[in-house]
Structure formats: structure tokens, C-alpha cells
NURO-439823 format. One line per 8 residues: for each residue x, y, z of C-alpha. Coordinates in Angstrom, 1 decimal, always signed. Last residue first. Layout:
<recs>
X/Y/Z; ...;
</recs>
This chain:
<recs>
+0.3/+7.6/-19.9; -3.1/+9.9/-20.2; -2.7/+12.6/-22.7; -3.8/+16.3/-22.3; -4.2/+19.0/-24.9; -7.9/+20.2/-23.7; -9.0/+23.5/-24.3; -8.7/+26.4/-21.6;
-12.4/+27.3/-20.9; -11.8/+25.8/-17.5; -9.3/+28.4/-16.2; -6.2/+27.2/-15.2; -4.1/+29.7/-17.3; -6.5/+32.8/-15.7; -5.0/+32.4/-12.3; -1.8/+34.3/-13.5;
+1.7/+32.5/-12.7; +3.5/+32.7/-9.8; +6.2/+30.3/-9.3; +8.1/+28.7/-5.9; +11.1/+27.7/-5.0; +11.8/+26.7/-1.5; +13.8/+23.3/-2.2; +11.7/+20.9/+0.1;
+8.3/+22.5/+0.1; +8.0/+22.9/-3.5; +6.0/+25.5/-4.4; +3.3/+26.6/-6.9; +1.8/+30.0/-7.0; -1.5/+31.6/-8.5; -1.4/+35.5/-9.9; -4.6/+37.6/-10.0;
-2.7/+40.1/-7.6; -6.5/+40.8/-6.1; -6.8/+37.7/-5.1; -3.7/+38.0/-2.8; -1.9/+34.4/-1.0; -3.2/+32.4/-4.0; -2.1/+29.1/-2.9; -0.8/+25.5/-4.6;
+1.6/+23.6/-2.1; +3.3/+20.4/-3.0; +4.6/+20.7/-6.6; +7.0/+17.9/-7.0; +9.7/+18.8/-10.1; +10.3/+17.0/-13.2; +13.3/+17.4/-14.4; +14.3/+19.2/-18.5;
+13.4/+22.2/-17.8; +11.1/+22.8/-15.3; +8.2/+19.9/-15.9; +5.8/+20.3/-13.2; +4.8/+17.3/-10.9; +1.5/+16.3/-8.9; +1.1/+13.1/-7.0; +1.1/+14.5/-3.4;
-0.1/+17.8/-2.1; +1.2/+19.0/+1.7; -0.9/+22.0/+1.5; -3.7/+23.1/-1.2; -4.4/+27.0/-0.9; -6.9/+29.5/-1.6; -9.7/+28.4/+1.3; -8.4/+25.4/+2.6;
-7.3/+22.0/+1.6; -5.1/+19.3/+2.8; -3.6/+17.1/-0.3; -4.3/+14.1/-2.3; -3.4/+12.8/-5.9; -3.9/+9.2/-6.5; -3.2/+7.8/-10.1; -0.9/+10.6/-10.8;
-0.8/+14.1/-12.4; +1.7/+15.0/-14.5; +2.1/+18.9/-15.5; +3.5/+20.2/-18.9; +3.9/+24.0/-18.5; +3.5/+26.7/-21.6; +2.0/+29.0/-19.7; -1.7/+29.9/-21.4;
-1.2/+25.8/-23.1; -1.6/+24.3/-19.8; +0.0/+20.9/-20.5; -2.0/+17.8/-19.5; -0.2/+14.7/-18.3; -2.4/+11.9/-16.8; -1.2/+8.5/-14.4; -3.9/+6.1/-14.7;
-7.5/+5.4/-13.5; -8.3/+8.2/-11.5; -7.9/+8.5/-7.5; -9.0/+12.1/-5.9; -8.4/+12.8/-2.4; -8.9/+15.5/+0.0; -7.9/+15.9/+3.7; -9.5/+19.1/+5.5;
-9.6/+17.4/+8.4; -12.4/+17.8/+9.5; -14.3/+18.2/+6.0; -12.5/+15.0/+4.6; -13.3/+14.8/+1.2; -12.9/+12.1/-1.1; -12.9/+11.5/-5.0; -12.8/+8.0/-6.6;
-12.8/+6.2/-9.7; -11.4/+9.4/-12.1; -10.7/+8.4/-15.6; -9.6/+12.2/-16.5; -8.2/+14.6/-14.4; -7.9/+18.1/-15.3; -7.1/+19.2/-12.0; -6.4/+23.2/-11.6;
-9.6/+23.9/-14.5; -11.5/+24.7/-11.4; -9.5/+27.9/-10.2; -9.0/+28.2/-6.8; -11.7/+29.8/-4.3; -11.4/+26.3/-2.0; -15.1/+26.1/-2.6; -15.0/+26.4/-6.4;
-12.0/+24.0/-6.4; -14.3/+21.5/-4.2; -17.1/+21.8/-6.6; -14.8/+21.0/-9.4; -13.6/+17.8/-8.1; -17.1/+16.7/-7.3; -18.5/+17.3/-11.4; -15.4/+15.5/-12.3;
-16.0/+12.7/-9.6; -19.7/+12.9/-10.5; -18.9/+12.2/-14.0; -16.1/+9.5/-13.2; -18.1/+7.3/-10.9; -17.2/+7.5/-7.2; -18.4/+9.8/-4.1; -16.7/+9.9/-0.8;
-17.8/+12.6/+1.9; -15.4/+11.6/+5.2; -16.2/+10.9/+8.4; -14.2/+7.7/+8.2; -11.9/+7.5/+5.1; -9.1/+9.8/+6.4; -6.5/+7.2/+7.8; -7.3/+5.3/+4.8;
-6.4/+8.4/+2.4; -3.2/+9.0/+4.4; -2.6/+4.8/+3.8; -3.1/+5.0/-0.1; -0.8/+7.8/-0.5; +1.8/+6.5/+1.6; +1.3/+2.9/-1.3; +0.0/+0.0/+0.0;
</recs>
């Protein structure tokens, strides 16, 4: 059993789970809404199972197989992975697992998403471990976007 999978245990009681792929996408989106980040942010595709843990704050979303989408507005190729979970709250995900930016030529571990100012209209992504960080305007993760995304 994978970290992933054992956080998500830990989390299942008390938590809201739904499962089918529309109502996962429709789930997924509701939760970005709530969060006040943008809901094109997960373009998952294939998804089997979304969580929520209000309590805890501890959200999940399981698809099928590992998906890369590239957000044409910023020219960034992102891999998601078959489990991607992190704690939410309003304008930030914390301590996210199975997401990945392409900087250069390495993939790097995103693990916090946050819009510290709404009125900067910029998004960040971080990496807890190395510090850095980039902005990059809300608008590229808007749903509207298009879809150039392959599943691997």
C-alpha cells in the first residue's frame, strides 16, 4: 500500500466519498469552487474516486492512470498521478502528493498551490523541500482552456 493510499485510509471515516467519473469530475470541481482556486487546476480524466474530509481538510481524488496535461496559457506540462491528495483550505492546497511540473528538463514535486492575494490575480506553486516557488496568472487554469492532455 502505497503512503498515498494509507493518508487516504487514515481519512476515510467521516469523510464525503463519491465515485463514478462524471460525478467525480463534477465533485472535483465543486471542491476548487469552494477552495476559491480555479477549477480547471485538475484536469483529471478516468477518475474512480474522490474524497473529502471536512475535519480534516484531507482530499483525495484517485483516477485510473497517471495523466499529463500541458496548460497551453504558460506553456507548463504537468503529470498528475493515479492518487493525488492534499489538505485544503480556502486559496491553498498544502502537503499535495502526486503532482509534478516539468522545469526544464526534471520533473519537479509541486506540494503547495495558494493564492496568497486575489486581487494580484497570480496563482503560486511551491516545493516544500527546495523553497522555489512560481507565480503565474490564475486565468491559465481556467476551465475554458481547451484540452491537450494525454493519459500515460
Amino acid at each position: 500500500m502505497s503512503s498515498e493510499s494509507q493518508i487516504i485510509a487514515g481519512n476515510r471515516e467521516g469523510a464525503e466519498v463519491y465515485t463514478g467519473e462524471d460525478l467525480c469530475k463534477q465533485k472535483s470541481r465543486e471542491l476548487l469552487e469552494e477552495i476559491c482556486l480555479p477549477k480547471g487546476l485538475l484536469p483529471l480524466d478516468d477518475m474512480v474516486e474522490v474524497g473529502y474530509n471536512r475535519s480534516t481538510g484531507f482530499v483525495w481524488l484517485k483516477q485510473k492512470k497517471m495523466k499529463q496535461h500541458k496548460f497551453q496559457r504558460i506553456g507548463r506540462n504537468v503529470s498528475y498521478g493515479t492518487e493525488v491528495t492534499a489538505f485544503v483550505e480556502k486559496h491553498r492546497m498544502r502537503k499535495l502528493t502526486g503532482v509534478k511540473s516539468k522545469e526544464l528538463l526534471i520533473w519537479i514535486t509541486i506540494s503547495d498551490i495558494y493564492i496568497d492575494d486575489p486581487s494580484t490575480g497570480k496563482i503560486a506553486f511551491g516545493n516544500s523541500t527546495t523553497g522555489i516557488s512560481r507565480s503565474f496568472p490564475v486565468s491559465a487554469f481556467d476551465l475554458d482552456e481547451g484540452n491537450n492532455s494525454s493519459s500515460i
